[in-house]
C-alpha positions as MATLAB code, in Angstrom:
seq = 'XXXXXXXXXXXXXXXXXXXXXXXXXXXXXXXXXXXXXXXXXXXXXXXXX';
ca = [
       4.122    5.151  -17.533;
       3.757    9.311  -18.004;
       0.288    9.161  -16.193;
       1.826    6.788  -13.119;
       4.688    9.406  -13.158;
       2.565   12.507  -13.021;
      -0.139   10.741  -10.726;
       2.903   10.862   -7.903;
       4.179   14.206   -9.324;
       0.759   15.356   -7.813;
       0.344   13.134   -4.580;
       3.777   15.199   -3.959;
       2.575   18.692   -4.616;
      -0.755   18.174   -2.588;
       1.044   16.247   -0.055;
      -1.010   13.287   -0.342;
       2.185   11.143    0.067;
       0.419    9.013    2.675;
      -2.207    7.956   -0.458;
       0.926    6.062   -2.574;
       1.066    3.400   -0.586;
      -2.730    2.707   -0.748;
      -2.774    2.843   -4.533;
       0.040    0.693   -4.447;
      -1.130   -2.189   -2.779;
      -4.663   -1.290   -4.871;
      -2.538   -1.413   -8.304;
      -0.471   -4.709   -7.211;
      -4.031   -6.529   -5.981;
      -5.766   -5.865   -9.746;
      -2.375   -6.930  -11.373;
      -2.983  -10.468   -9.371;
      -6.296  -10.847  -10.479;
      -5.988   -9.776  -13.769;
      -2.720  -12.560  -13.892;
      -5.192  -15.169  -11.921;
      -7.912  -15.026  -14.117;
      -8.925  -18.558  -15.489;
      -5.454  -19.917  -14.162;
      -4.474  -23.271  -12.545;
      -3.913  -21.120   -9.217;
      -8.023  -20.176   -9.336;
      -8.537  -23.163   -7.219;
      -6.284  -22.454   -4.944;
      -6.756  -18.900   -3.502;
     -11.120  -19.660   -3.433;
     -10.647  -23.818   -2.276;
     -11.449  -22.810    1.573;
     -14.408  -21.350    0.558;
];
């Protein structure tokens, strides 16, 4: 959790504040895939497809 911590420390400093929310979102999207993978919801999410 250090890196996450200074990764925002230094989105402050550069005043890249406006990036967090992107990487965010980014972080949250490969946390769903990575929970998705080869799971009963797989069908789901690509069925209309």
């Amino acid at each position: 959790m250090q890196i996450v911590k200074e990764f925002f420390v230094f989105l402050k400093e550069e005043k890249l504040l406006w990036l967090s929310p992107i990487v965010i979102i980014l972080l949250l999207l490969a946390v769903f895939i990575f929970a998705t993978e080869g799971s009963a919801v797989l069908p789901f999410i690509y069925g209309g497809f």
